[in-house]
C-alpha positions as CSV (number, residue, x, y, z in Angstrom):
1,X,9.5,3.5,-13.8
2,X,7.6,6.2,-15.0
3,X,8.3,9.7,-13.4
4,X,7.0,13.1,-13.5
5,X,7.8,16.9,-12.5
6,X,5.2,18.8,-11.0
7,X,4.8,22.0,-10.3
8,X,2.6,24.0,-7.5
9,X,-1.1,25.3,-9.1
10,X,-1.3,28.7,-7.8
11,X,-4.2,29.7,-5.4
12,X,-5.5,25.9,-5.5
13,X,-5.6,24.2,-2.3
14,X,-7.5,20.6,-1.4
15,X,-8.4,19.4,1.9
16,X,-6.1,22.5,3.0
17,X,-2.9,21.2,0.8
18,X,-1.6,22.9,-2.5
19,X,-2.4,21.3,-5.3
20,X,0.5,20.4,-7.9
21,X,0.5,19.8,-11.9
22,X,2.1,17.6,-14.1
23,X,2.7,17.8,-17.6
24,X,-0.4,15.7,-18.6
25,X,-2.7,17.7,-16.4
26,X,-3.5,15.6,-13.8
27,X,-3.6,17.1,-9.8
28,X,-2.0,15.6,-6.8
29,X,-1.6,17.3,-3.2
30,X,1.5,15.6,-1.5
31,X,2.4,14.5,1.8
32,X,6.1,13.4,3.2
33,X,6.8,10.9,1.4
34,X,3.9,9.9,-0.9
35,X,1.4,11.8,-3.3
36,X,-2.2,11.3,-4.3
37,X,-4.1,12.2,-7.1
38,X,-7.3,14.1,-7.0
39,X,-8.6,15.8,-10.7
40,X,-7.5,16.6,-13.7
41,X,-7.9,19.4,-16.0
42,X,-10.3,19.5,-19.3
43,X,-7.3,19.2,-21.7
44,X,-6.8,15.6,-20.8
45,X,-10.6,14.7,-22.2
46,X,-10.2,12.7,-25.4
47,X,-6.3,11.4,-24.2
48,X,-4.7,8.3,-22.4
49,X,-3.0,9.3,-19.4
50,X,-0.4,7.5,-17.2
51,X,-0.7,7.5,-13.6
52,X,3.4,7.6,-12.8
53,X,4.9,5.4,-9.9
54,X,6.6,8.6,-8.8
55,X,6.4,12.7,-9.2
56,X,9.0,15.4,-8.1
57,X,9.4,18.6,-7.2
58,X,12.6,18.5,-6.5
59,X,11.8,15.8,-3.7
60,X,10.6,12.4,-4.9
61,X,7.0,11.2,-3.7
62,X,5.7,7.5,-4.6
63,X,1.9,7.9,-6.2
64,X,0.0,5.7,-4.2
65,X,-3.7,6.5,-4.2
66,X,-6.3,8.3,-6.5
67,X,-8.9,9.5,-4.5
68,X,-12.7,9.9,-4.8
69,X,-14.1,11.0,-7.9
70,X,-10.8,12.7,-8.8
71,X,-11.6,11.9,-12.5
72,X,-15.2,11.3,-12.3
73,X,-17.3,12.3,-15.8
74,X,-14.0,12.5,-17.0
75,X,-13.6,11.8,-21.0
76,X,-10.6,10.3,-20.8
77,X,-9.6,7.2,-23.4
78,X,-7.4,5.2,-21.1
79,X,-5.3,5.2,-18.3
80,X,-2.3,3.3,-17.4
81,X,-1.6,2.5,-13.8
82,X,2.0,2.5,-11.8
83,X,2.9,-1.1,-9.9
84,X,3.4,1.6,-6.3
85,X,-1.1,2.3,-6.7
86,X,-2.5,1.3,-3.9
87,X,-6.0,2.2,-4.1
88,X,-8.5,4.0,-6.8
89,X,-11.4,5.7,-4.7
90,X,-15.0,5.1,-5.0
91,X,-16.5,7.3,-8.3
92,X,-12.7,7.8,-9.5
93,X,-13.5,7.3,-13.1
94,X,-17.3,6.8,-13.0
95,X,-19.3,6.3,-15.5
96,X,-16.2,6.0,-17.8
97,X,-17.7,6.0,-20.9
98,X,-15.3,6.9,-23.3
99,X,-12.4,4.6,-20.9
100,X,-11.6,2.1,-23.4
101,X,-8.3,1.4,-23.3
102,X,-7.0,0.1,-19.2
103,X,-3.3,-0.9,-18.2
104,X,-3.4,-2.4,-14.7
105,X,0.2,-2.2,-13.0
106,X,1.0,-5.5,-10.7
107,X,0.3,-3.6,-7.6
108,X,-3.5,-5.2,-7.5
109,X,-4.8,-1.9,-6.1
110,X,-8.1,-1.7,-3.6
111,X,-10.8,-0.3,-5.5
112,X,-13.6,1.8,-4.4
113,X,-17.3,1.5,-5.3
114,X,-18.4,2.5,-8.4
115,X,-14.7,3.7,-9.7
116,X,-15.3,2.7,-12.8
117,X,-18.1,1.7,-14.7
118,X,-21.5,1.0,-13.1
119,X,-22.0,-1.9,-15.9
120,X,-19.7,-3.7,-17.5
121,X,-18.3,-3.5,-21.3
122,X,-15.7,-4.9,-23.3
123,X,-14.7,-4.2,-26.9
124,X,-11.9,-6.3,-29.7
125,X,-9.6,-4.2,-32.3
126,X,-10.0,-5.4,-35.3
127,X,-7.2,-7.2,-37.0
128,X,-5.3,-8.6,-40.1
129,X,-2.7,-10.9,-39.8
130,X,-1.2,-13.9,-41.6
131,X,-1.4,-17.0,-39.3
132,X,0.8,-18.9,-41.9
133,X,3.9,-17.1,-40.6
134,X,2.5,-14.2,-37.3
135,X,1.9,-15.3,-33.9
136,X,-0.5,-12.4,-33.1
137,X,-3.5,-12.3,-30.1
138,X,-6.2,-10.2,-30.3
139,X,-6.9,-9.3,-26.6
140,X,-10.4,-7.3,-25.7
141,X,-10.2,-4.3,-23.4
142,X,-11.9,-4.6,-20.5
143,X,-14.4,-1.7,-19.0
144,X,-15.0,-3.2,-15.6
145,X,-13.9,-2.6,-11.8
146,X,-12.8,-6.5,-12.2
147,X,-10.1,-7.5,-13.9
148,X,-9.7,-10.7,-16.2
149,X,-9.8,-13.2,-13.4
150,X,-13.8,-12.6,-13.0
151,X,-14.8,-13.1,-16.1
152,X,-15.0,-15.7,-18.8
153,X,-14.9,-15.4,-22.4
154,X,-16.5,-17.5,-25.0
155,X,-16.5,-17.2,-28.5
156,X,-18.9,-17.9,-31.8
157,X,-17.3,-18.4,-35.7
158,X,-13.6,-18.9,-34.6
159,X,-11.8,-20.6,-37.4
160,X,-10.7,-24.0,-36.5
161,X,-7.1,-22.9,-37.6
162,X,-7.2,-20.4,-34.3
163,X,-7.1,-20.7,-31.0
164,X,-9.1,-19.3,-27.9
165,X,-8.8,-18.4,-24.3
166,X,-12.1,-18.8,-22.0
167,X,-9.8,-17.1,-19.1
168,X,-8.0,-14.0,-20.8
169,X,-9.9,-13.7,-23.8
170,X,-7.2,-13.7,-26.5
171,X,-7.8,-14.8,-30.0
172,X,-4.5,-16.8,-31.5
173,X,-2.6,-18.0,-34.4
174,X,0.2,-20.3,-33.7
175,X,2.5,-19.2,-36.5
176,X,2.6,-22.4,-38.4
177,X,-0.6,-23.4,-39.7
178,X,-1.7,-22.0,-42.9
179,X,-5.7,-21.2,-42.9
180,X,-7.8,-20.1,-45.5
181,X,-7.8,-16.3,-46.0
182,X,-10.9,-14.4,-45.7
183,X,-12.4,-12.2,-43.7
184,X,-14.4,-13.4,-40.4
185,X,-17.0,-11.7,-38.1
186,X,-16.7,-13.4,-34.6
187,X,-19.2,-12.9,-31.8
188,X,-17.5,-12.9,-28.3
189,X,-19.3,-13.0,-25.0
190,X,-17.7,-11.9,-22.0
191,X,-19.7,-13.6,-18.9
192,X,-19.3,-11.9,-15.2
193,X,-20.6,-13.1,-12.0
194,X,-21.1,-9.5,-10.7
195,X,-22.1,-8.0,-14.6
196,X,-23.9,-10.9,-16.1
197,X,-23.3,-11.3,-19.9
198,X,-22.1,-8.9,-22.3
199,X,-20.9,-9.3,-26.3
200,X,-19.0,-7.5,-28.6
201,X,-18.1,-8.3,-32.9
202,X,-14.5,-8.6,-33.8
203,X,-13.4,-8.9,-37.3
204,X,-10.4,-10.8,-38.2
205,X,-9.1,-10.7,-41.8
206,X,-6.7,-13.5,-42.7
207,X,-4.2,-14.0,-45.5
208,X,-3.2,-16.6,-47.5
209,X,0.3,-17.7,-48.7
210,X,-0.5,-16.0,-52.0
211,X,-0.6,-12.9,-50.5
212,X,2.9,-12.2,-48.7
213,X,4.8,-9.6,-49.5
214,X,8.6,-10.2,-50.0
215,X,9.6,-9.4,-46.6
216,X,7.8,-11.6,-45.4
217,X,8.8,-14.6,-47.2
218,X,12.3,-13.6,-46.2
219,X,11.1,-13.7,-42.3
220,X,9.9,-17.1,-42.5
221,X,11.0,-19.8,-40.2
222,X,12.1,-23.2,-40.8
223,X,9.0,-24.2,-39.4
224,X,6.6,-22.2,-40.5
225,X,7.9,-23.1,-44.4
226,X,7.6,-27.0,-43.7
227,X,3.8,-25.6,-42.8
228,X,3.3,-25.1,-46.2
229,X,0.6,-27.5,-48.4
230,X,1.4,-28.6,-51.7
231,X,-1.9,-26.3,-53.0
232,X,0.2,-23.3,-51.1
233,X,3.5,-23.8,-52.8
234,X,2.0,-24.1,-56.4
235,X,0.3,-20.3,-55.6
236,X,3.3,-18.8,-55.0
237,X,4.6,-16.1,-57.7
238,X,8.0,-15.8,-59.5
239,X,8.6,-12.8,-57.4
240,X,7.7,-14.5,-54.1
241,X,9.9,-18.3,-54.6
242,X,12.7,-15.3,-56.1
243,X,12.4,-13.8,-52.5
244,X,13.5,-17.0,-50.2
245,X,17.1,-16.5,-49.1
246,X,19.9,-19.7,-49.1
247,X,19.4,-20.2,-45.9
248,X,15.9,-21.2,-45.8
249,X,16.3,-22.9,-49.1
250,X,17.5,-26.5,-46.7
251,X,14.0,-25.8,-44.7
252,X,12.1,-27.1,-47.5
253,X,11.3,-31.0,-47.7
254,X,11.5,-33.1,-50.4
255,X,7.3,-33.4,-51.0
256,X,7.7,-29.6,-51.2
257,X,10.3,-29.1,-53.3
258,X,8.4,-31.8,-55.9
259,X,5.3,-29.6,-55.9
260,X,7.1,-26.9,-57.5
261,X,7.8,-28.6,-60.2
């Protein structure tokens, strides 16, 4: 639960109703037992921000609603919403243009027209990983009044090695199968019903057995070291076959233990 301490803005009154702070710089007027929030200051262009589940004055209220345009032409770079939201107003965050970065709560709030963007965008961080030994998903941020559940994802250039969800999105390495390293420029289309289609580039960087560090030899699992080809063993260094611990000595097989030789 994420909580915050406000404090009374002085001479600022909405709708007839003081108008209180909280550390981040975002307003809220507050009623008996619940709170709304309704603008922001410029300090919090260029930041995230965290819409809390509760804020205090010394009495607790549960943040329920954002009203109308409260952070409309806002420059904020993401926002994180409470599971107690209820409802975003219409305009809240429109055009949201620099919003990149969205963390919905499990409340499933009503949104109002327009709140967010007026067209819809996504966008991939770029990533390097090690399939041979990470399980790592690269998931696109959304820029749209509709969540995941409207839209479906395809993608062009995926590595057969990888897998893809049309549903969330996510880009996937299972851990245990070894790929060829190299670096890899996908294409990824996000199709909406409401938005139409939209795409977006992520590159993904892979690395081969050759290339793991010492740690990371030592974080291997029994599984992901009976993953390992014969071509994979023979390019390991001195340094990295001095770096597996007794205990994952037993994980090797027989076939793999040959190709050493």
């Amino acid at each position: 639960m994420v909580n915050y301490t406000v404090t009374k803005v002085a001479g600022s009154f909405i709708q007839g109703n003081p108008v209180y702070s909280d550390e981040q710089g975002v307003y809220y007027i507050l009623s008996t037992s619940t709170a709304s929030v309704v603008g922001y200051i410029s300090s919090t262009d260029g930041k995230s921000i965290v819409i809390p589940d509760n804020v205090n004055d010394g009495s607790t209220y549960t943040v329920t609603t954002i009203l109308d345009s409260a952070f409309k032409n806002s420059k904020i770079t993401g926002v994180t919403f409470s599971e107690n939201l209820q409802s975003i107003g219409a305009n809240a965050f429109y055009p949201a243009d620099n919003l990149v970065d969205i963390v919905w709560g499990a409340s499933n709030p009503v949104i109002g027209a327009n709140a967010f963007n007026s067209y819809f965008k996504f966008s991939y961080k770029n990533a390097s990983f090690a399939p041979s030994i990470e399980s790592i998903s690269i998931s696109p941020s959304i820029r749209s009044q509709y969540g995941l559940n409207r839209t479906i994802f395809s993608v062009i250039g995926l590595p057969a090695e990888l897998s893809f969800s049309r549903v969330t999105g996510k880009i996937s390495s299972n851990g245990k199968v070894p790929v060829t390293g190299g670096t890899y420029t996908l294409n990824v289309t996000a199709s909406s019903s409401i938005y139409g289609k939209v795409s977006t580039t992520v590159s993904i960087t892979m690395k081969v057995v050759s290339e793991l560090t010492p740690a990371q030899i030592q974080a291997l699992t029994k599984e992901q070291i009976q993953a390992f080809t014969t071509v994979e063993i023979q390019t390991l260094t001195k340094e990295q076959i001095q770096a597996f611990t007794i205990e994952q000595i037993p994980a090797f097989t027989r076939q793999q233990i040959q190709a050493f030789n």
